[in-house]
NUVO-427376 format. One record per atom (N, C-alpha, C, O): x, y, z. Coordinates in steps of 0.1 Angstrom, whole numbers, plus 5000, padded with zeros to 4 digits. Layout:
BEGIN
XYZ
...
END
This chain:
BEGIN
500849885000
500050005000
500950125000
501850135008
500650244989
500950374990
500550454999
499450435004
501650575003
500850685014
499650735011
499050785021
498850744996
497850754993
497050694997
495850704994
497550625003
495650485002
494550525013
494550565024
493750495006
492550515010
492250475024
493250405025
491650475037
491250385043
489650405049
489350475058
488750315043
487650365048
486950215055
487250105053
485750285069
485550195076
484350195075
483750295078
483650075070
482350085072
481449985080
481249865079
480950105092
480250005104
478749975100
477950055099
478649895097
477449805098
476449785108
476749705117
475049855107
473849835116
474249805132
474049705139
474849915135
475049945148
473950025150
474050145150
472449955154
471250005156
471149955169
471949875173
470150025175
469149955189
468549825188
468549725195
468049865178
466949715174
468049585173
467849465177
469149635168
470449465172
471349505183
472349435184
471249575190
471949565201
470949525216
471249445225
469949605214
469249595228
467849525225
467249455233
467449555214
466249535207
465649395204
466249305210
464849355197
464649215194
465449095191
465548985195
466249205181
467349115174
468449095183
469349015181
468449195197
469549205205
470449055211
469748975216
471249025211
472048915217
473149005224
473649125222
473348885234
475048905242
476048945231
476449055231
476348845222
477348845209
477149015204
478049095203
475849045200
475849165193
476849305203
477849375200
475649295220
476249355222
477549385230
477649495236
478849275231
479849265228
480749345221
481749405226
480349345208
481049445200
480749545201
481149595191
480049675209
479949775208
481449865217
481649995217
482149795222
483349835225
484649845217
485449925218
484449745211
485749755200
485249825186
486049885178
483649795184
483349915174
484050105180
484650195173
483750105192
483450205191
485250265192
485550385191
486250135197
488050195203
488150185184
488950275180
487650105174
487950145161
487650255154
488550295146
486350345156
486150465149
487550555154
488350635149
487450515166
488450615178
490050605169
490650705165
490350465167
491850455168
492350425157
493350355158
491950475145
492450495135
492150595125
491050625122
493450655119
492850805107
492250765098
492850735087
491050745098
489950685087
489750855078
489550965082
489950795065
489650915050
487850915056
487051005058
487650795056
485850825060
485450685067
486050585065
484150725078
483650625077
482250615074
481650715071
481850525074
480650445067
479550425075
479850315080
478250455080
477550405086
476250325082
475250385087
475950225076
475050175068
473950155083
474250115094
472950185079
471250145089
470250085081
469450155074
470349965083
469149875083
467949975083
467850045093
467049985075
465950085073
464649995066
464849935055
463349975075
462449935074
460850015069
460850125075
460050005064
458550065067
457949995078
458449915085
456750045078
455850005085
454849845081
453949785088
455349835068
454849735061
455849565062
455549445059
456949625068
458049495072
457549365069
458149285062
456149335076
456249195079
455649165058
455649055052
455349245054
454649205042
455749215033
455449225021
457149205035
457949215024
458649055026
458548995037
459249005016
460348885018
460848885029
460448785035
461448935034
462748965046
461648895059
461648805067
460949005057
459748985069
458948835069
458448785079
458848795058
458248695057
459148605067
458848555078
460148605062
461448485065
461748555080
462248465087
461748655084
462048705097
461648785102
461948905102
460348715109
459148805111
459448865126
458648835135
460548965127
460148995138
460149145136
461049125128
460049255136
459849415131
461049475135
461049455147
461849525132
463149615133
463649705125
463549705113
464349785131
464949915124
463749985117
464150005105
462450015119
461150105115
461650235112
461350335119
462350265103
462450425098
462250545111
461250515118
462750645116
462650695123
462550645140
463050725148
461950525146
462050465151
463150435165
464350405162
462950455178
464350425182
465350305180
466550295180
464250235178
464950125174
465850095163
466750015162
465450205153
466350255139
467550325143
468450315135
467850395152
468950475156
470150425156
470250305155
470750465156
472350465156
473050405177
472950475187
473250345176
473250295196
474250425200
475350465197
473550465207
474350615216
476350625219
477050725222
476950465217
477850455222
478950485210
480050535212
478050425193
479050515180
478550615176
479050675166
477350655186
476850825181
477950905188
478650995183
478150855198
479550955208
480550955202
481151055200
480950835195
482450835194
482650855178
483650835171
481350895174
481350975156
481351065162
482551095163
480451155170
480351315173
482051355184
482551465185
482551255190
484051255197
485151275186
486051365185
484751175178
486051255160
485551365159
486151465163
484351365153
484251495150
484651675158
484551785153
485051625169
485351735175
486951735175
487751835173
487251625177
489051625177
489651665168
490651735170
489251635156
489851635139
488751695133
487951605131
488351795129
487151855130
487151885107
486251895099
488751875105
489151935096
489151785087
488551785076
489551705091
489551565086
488451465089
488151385080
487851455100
487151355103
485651325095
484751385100
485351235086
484051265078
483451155081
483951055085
482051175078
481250985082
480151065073
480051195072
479150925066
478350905057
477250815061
477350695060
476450875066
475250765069
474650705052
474450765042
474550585057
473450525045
472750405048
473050295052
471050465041
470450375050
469950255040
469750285028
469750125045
469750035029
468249955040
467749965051
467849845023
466549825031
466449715027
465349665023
467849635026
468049485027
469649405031
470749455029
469449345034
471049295038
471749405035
471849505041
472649355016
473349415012
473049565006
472049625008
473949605002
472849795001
474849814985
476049814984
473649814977
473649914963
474450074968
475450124963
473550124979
474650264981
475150284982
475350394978
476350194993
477350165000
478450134988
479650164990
478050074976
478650004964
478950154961
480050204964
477750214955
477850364948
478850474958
479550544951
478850484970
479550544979
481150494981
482050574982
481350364981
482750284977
483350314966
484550344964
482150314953
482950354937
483050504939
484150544935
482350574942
483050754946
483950754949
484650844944
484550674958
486250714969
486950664963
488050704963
486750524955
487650434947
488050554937
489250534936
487850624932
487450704919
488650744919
489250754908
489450794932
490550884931
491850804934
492950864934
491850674936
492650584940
492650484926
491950494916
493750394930
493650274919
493150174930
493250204941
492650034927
492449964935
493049914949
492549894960
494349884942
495449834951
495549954964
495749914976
495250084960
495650184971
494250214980
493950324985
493850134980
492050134987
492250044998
492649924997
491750115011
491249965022
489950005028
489750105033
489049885026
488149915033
487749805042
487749685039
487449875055
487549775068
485949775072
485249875073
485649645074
484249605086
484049605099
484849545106
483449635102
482449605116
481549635120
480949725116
481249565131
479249585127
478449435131
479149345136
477349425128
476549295132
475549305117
475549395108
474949215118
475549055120
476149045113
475949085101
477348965117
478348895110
477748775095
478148745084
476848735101
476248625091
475648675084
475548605074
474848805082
473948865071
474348975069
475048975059
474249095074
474849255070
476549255068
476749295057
477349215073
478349205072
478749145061
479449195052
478248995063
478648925052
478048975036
478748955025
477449005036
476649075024
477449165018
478249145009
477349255024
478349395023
479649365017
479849375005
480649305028
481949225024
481649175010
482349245001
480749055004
481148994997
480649134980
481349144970
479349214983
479249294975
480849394972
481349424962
481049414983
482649504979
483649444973
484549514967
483649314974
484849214970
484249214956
485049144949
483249254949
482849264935
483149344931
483949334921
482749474937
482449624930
484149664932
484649724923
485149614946
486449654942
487349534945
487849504956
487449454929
488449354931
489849334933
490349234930
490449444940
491349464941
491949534955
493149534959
490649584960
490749654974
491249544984
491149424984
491949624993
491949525004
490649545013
490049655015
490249445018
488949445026
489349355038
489849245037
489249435054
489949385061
488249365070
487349445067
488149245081
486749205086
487549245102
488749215102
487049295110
487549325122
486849195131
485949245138
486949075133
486549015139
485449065153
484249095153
486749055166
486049125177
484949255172
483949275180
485049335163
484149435166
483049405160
482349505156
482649265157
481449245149
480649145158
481349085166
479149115156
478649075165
477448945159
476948985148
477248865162
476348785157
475248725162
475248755174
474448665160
472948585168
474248485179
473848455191
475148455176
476148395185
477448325180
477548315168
478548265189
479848305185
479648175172
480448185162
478448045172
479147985154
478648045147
479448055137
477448105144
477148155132
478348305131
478548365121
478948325143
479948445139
480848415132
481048475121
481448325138
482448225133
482548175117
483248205107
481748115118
480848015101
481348135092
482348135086
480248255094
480748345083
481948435083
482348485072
482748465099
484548505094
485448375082
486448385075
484748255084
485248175076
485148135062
485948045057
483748225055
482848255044
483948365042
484448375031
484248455052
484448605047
486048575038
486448635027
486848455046
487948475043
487848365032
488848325026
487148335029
487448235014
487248355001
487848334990
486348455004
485948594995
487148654996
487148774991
488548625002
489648694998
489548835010
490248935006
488948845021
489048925032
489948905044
489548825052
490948955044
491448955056
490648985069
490149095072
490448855077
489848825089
490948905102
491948925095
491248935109
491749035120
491049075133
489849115134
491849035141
491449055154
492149135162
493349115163
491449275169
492049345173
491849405188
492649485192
END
């Protein structure tokens, strides 16, 4: 990697609704500590905040069919951002006020199209090779893994690094299963 390279972090549905919420588990909320020493502890060009974004109509779509329980409702507390990477986005933002950027985007299935379109923007000024973009976030088995394997498309060349500890899952094998999915997609798995 060149001094140029990119480094962008994108946290994955760090909502209420999977941390405390329905979807909530011990595993999920776990990672909200090393999500939050990662926004902290590295000079990220940007980070990423993808939110799980529902209507009111949830149960009547696919998703809902297959996983009928209601989450992340548009506006919603349970759609929020969990107070602990709201601090430590609005904590950059005050430190590095000149450099520190973040991008909410909100997607309204696993993987999210915008996130792709928001990756090919930053890619734009780099060549591949000089791009990293890093994970973490929940679930490991569906949001994460999605995402990851969409980026490993749209940039075949990026490095794509999975932060293990700062990701969270329904529990530690399905966490597991898919860090082991992530790394056959050519991601470096890392534990920090």
């Amino acid at each position: 990697m060149s001094d140029k390279t990119k480094k962008v972090l994108v946290v994955v549905d760090m909502q209420n609704d999977f941390l405390e919420g329905p979807l909530g588990t011990d595993h999920t909320r776990a990672s909200i500590p090393n999500v939050v020493n990662l926004i902290k502890g590295c000079a990220w060009d940007t980070v990423i905040l993808t939110l799980d974004t529902h209507g009111e109509d949830y149960l009547k779509t696919l998703e809902g069919e297959k996983l009928p329980v209601v989450h992340c409702v548009n506006k919603s507390a349970g759609h929020k951002v969990c107070h602990e990477v709201r601090d430590a986005i609005h904590s950059m933002e005050n430190e590095i006020p000149d450099t520190f950027q973040w991008t909410p985007i909100m997607k309204r299935t696993f993987g999210s199209t915008d996130l792709m379109a928001e990756l090919s923007r930053i890619s734009d000024s780099v060549s591949g090779r000089d791009m990293e973009i890093h994970f973490c976030g929940v679930c490991t088995s569906i949001c994460v893994l999605a995402n990851a394997v969409l980026t490993r498309a749209f940039t075949p060349d990026a490095k794509i690094v999975i932060h293990s500890k700062a990701c969270g899952d329904v529990d530690e094998h399905t966490h597991n299963h898919a860090l082991e999915c992530l790394k056959m997609q050519q991601c470096e798995v890392v534990e920090d």
